[in-house]
C-alpha positions, 0 to 999 in steps of 0.5 A: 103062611096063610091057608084059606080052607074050603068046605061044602062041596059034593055031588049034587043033582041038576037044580039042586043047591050046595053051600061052600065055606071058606074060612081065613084064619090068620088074615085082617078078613074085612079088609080083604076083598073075597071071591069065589073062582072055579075051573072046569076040566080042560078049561081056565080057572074063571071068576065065579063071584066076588065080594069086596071088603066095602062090600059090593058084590059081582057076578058072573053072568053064567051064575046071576040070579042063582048064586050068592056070594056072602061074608062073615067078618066076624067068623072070617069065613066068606060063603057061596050059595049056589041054587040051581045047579046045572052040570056045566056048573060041575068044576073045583071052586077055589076061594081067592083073598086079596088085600084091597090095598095092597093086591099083591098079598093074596091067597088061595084054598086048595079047591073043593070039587063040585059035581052037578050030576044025575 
């Protein structure tokens, strides 16, 4: 069973930055197509960022211009910089992996918590 596993989540202050990690052992990472997904509380998980496996790159308008999404293939680890930070950003970020052929395999993380907070 694959298991994608998250890192770098917290609690920042409005206009701060965090970096999250998500690292996919066990998978054929450069050809997966990689994204950043997040859910609020009381609200549908949504699509944050997402880098494809020939690399290109798509955002939600909610986060253009201030975060960026990243991808190691060689580390097998996908990253999302998020500079400033407001509170509505505050939700749990889930990394999501799907083969690029065959979109019925895919995966998810367990989530990391990320609080945008004075």
């Amino acid at each position: 069973q694959v298991q994608l596993v998250e890192s770098g989540g917290g609690l920042v202050q409005p206009g701060g930055s965090l970096r999250l990690s998500c690292t996919a052992p066990g998978i054929m990472f450069s050809i997966y197509d990689m994204a950043w997904y997040r859910q609020a509380p009381g609200k549908q998980r949504e699509l944050a960022a997402e880098a494809s496996s020939g690399g290109r790159t798509n955002y939600a308008d909610s986060v253009k211009g201030r975060f960026t999404i990243s991808r190691d293939n060689a580390k097998n680890t996908v990253y999302l910089q998020m500079n400033s930070l407001k509170p509505e950003d505050t939700a749990v970020y889930y990394c999501h992996a799907e083969h690029s052929l065959f979109t019925s395999r895919f995966y998810w993380g367990q989530g990391t918590q990320v609080t945008v907070s004075s």
